[in-house]
Structure formats: C-alpha cells, structure tokens
N, C-alpha and C positions, 0 to 999 in steps of 0.2 A: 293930653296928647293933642288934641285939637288947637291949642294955644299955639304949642311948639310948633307943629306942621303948616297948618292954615287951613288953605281951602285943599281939600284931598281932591278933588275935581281937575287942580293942576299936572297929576300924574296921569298920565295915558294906561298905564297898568302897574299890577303890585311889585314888577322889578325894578320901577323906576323909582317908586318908593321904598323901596328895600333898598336902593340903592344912594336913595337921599339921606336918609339912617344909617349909610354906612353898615349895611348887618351882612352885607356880602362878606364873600371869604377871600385871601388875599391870595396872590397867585405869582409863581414866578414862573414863566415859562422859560423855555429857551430850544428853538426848530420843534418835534417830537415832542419833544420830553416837558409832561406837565405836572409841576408842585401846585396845590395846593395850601393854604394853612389854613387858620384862625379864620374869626371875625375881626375885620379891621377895625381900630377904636378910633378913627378921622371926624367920626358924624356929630352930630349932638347928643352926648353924655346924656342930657333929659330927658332924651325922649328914650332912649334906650333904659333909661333907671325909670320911667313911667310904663312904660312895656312889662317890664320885671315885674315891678309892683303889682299889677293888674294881672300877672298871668298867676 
C-alpha cells in the first residue's frame, strides 16, 4: 500500500485519500434530485486489490 500511495502525509485528510483511490461512490445529479451508485473503478486497481487483500 505504501509503494502505491507514497507519502500519506500528502493528503490533508482521509477524503482526499479516499478520493485519490477513487473508492468514492459515483453520482449523477441533476437541480434536486440526487443519484448515487457504485464505487468508481477510475483509481488504481492496486491499491484497491491491496486494501481487499489486507482486510
């Protein structure tokens, strides 16, 4: 995990990194009306299959 990410010190907090992970959930809004879905799959596969692994 460390490889993949680098220095986690770069992240001001854990959305930014959740965010760098792409492990946010996708969203379409439009005025009101909010969709959510999924996890987006944009981020690095690695570190998300290292996550898995380890949990």
């Amino acid at each position: 995990m460390v490889a993949e990410v680098g220095d986690f010190h770069r992240f001001k907090n854990s959305r930014q990194l959740m965010a760098y992970l792409e492990l946010t959930s996708s969203e379409h809004s439009s005025g009101s009306r909010i969709r959510r879905g999924g996890i987006t799959r944009a981020g690095s596969w690695l570190a998300r299959r290292v996550l898995i692994a380890g949990a």
